[in-house]
C-alpha positions in Angstrom: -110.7 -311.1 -123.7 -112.6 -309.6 -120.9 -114.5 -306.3 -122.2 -112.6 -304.2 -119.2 -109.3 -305.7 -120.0 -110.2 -304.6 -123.9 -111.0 -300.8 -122.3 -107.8 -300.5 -120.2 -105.3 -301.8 -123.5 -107.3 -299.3 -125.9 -106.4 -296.4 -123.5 -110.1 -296.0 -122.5 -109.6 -296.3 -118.7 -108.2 -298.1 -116.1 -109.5 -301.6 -114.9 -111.4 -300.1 -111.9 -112.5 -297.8 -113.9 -113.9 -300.0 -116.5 -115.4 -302.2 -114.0 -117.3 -299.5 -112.8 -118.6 -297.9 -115.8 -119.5 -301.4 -116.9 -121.6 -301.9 -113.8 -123.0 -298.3 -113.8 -124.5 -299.6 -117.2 -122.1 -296.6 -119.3 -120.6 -299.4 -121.8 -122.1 -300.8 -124.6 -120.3 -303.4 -127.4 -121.7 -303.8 -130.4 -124.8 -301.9 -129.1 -125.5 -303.9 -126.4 -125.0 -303.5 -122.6 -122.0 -304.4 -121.2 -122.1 -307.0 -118.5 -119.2 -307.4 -115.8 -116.9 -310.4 -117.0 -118.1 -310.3 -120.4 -115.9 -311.9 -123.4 -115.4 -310.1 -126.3 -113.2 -310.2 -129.6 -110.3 -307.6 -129.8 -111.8 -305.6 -132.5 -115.5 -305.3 -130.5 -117.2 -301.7 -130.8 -116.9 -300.2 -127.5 -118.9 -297.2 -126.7 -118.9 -295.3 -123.2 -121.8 -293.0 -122.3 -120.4 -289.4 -121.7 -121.9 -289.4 -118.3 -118.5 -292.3 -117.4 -116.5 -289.0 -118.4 -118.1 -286.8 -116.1 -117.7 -289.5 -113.5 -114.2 -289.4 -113.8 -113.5 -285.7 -114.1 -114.7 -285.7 -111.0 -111.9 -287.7 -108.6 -108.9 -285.9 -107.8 -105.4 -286.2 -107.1 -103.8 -284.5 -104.6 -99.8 -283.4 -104.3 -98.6 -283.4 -100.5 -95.6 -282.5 -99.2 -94.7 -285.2 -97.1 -92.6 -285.0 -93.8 -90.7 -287.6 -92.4 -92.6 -289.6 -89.6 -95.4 -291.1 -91.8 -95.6 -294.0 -94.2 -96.8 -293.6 -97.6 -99.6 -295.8 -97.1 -102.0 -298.1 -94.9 -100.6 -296.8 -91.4 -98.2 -299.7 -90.0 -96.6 -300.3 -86.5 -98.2 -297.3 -84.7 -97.0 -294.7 -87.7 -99.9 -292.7 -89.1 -100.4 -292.7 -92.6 -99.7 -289.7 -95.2 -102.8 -289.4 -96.5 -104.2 -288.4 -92.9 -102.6 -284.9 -93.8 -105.7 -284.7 -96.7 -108.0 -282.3 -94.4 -109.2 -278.9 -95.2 -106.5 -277.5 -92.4 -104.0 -278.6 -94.3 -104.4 -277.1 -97.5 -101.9 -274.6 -99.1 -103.5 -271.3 -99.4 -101.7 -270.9 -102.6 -103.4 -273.4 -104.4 -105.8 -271.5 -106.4 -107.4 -275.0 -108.2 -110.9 -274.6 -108.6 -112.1 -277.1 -106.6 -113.8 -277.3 -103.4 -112.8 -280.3 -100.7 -115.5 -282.8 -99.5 -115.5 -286.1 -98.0 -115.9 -288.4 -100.8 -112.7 -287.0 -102.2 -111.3 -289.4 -99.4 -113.1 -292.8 -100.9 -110.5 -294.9 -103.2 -107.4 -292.2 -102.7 -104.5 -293.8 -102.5 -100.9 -293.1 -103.3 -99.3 -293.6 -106.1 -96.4 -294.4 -105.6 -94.3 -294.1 -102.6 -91.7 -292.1 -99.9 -90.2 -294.4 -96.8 -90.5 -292.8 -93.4 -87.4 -291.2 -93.7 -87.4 -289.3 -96.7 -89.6 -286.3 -97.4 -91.1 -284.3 -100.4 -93.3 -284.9 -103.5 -96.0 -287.7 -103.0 -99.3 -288.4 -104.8 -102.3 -289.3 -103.8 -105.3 -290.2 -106.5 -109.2 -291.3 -107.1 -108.1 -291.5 -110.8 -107.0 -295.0 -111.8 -105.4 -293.9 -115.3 -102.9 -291.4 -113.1 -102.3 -294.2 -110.6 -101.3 -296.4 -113.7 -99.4 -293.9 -115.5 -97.0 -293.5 -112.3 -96.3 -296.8 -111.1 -97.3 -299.0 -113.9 -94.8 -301.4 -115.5 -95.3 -300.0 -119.0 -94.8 -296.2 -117.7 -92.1 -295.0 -116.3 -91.9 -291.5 -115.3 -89.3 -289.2 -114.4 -88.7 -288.9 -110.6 -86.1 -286.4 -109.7 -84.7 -286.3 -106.0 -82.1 -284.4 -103.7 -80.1 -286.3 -101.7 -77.4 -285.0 -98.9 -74.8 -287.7 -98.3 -71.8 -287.8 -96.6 -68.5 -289.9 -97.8 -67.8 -292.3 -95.2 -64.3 -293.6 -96.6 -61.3 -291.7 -96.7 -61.4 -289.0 -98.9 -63.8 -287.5 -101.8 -66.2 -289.4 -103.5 -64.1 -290.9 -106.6 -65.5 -289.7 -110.4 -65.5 -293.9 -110.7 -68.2 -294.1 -107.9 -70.1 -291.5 -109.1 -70.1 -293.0 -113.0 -71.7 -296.6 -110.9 -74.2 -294.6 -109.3 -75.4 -293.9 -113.0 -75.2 -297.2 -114.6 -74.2 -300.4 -113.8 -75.1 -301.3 -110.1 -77.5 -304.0 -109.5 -79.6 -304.6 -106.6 -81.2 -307.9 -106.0 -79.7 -309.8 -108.9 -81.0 -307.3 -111.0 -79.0 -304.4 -112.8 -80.1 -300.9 -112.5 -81.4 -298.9 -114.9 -79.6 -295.9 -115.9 -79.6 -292.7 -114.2 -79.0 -289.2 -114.2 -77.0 -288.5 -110.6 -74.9 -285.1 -110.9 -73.9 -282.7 -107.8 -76.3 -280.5 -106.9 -74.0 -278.6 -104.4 -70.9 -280.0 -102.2 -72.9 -282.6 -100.2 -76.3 -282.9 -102.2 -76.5 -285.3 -104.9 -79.2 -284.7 -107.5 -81.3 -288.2 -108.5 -83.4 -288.6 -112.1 -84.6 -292.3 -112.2 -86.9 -293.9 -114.3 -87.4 -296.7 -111.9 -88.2 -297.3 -107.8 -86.8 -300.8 -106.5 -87.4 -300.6 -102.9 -85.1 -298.1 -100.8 -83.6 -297.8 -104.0 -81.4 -294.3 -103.9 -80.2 -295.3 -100.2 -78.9 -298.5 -101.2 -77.1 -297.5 -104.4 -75.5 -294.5 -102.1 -74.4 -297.4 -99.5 -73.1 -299.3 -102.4 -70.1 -296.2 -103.5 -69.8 -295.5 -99.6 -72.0 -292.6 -99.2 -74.5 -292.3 -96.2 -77.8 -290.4 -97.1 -78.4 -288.1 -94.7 -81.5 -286.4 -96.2 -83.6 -287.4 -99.2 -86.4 -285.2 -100.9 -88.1 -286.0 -104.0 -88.6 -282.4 -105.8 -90.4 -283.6 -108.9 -92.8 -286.5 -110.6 -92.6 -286.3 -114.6 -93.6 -282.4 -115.3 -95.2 -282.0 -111.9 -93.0 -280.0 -109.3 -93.0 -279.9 -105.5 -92.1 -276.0 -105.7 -92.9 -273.9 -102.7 -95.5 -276.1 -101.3 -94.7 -276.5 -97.5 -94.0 -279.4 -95.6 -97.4 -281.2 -94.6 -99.3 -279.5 -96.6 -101.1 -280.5 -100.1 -102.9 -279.0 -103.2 -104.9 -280.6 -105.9 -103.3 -281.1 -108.8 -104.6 -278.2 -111.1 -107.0 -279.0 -114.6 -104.0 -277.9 -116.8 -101.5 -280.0 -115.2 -99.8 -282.9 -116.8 -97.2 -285.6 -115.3 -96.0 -286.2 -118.7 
């Protein structure tokens, strides 16, 4: 297999990443330098020059605070993009991380994962591939946790059945659900845990038991917590923090 696909299943670093490190000459099998595209045997001796390291200690990942209005990412049909919030202006003066904002912290951010224009709240934006893979990857599925106002538009309360679907066993394009945790957070805010993000996903399961969302909010990714941070602004996610 292909020596960067090799890195990325040993846990070594993402595919960019690889890629890069490979090119920058900071791989060796078997002793040798690495060449982009190279072949090697599952069991080759990989070794990665401590300079790759420094390299990636260096990107960042940023937590913003998302308000409704902008798309999570490439700005599309005259909305502006979230990541445009990502200047020195903007920045919490809580956040006490130590480190300093510059302009290539801007180069390769993207999010990971995503809010539509409506909802608000947690949403992250990262130079560092093995985050981006960790959060949306197929193999990974973190925690997302969300509050969601809703209003019952049939007659009545929402029944204990309809609550029970919105936790297992709806199914949204052909495809069942996963379970979830959904429990009242207060008399017309619904509190989210889901493992998995289908497209609109909260939204269309509420529609599905007859409940309108009339606010959504994501409070928290994996260990990582929106917290007091204030609407359009960000902070860096700190050296001792940990999604999972």
């Amino acid at each position: 297999m292909r020596v960067s696909k090799l890195m990325t299943e040993r846990g070594l670093a993402s595919r960019r990443e690889a890629d890069e490190w490979i090119a920058a000459g900071y791989v060796r099998v078997a002793g040798a330098p690495a060449v982009l595209g190279q072949r090697v045997p599952p069991d080759a001796a990989i070794e990665i020059d401590p300079r790759a390291r420094q390299l990636q200690a260096q990107r960042v990942t940023v937590l913003l605070h998302k308000p409704m209005g902008l798309v999570s990412g490439q700005a599309e049909d005259g909305y502006e993009p979230a990541a445009s919030l990502f200047v020195p202006a903007n920045r919490w003066r809580e956040d006490h991380a130590p480190i300093d904002f510059h302009r290539g912290q801007w180069q390769g951010l993207a999010p990971a994962g995503r809010l539509d224009i409506d909802s608000t709240g947690l949403l992250v934006l990262t130079q560092d591939g093995r985050i981006a893979k960790l959060l949306i990857g197929d193999e990974h599925r973190v925690e997302k946790e969300y509050l969601v106002r809703v209003r019952h538009v049939r007659p009545g309360p929402l029944p204990a059945a309809a609550l029970e679907q919105l936790r297992h066993g709806l199914v949204l394009d052909a495809v069942a659900l996963k379970p979830a945790r959904v429990s009242w957070a207060n008399e017309d805010q619904l509190r989210f845990v889901l493992r998995e993000g289908r497209k609109r996903q909260i939204r269309r399961m509420c529609e599905l038991v007859g409940l309108e969302v009339l606010a959504l909010k994501r409070v928290r990714i994996g260990s990582v917590v929106l917290g007091a941070l204030p609407v359009g602004q960000w902070r860096y996610l700190g050296p001792m923090e940990r999604f999972v």
